[in-house]
Structure formats: structure tokens, C-alpha cells
C-alpha positions, 0 to 999 in steps of 0.5 A, spaced: 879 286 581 884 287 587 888 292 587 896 292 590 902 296 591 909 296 589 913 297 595 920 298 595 924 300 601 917 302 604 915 306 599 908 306 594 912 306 587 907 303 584 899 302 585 894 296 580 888 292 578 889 285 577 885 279 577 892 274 579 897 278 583 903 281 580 909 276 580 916 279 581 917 286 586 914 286 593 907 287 591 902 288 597 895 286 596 890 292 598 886 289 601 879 289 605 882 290 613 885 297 610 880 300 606 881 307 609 888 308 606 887 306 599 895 308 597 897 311 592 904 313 589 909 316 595 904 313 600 909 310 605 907 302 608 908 299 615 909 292 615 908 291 622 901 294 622 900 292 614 897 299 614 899 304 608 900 311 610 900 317 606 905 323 605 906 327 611 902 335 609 905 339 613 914 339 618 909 339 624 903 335 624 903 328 627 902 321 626 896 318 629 896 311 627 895 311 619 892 318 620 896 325 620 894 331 625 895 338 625 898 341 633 893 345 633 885 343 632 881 346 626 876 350 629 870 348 629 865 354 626 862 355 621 868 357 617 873 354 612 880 355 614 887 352 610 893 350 615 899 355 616 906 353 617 909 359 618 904 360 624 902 353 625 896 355 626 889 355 621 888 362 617 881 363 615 880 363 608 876 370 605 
């Protein structure tokens, strides 16, 4: 079963499963080259490197490719962290 994405002005508005594709809207066969980036809805799509992208986390992370980065890395300890905004910075989750 193939799954393929509705895509309107670059936008994911819809995702499916089916055996045939779809016949009417600018449907994107999701397909084996992309199998990291399996889009949902809000995804966006990039037609010149046919790679789906999801929504943008955070105002300040940046995209590399299909994959959005924080400007500070995520520390590497035995901790967990979530993403602050206002600091743009990790905080350590107690």
C-alpha cells in the first residue's frame, strides 16, 4: 500500500493509503527515497529536492536539509532537557 500526500501551495493538507493513486489534487507519492520525513498534515514540501519537512519547533532553530536544529546543542550528559525559547537555551527537566 502507498501512502501520498495532498500538497497545496506547498503544504501537506492531506495524507493516504491507497493501492492506485489519487486522481484530482497535486498528490505526492511518498515514496522509498524519503523514507525519514513520512509527512503528516502541516508538513511542508520541497519540490526541487522532493523531501517533505516537518513544522518549524521553535522561532530560532534552523534548517538543515529536512532536519530542523536548535542553536545551541543538547547537552550531552546523562540528563534530560526540553528547549527554551525565551533563553534560547536547554533547561534541565527536575
Amino acid at each position: 500500500m502507498n501512502k501520498y500526500a495532498d500538497v497545496i501551495n506547498g503544504l501537506v493538507v492531506n495524507v493516504i493509503e491507497s493501492e492506485i493513486p489519487p486522481m484530482d489534487g497535486n498528490w505526492i507519492l511518498v515514496g522509498p527515497d524519503n523514507p525519514e520525513a513520512v509527512p503528516t498534515i502541516g508538513y511542508s514540501y520541497d519540490a526541487k529536492t522532493n523531501k517533505f519537512i516537518s513544522p518549524k519547533p521553535f522561532p530560532s532553530w534552523v534548517l538543515n536539509d529536512t532536519i530542523w536544529y536548535s542553536p545551541v546543542p543538547y547537552p550531552n550528559d546523562d540528563k534530560i532537557y526540553s528547549w527554551d525559547e525565551a533563553t534560547i537555551s536547554w533547561k534541565e527537566v527536575t
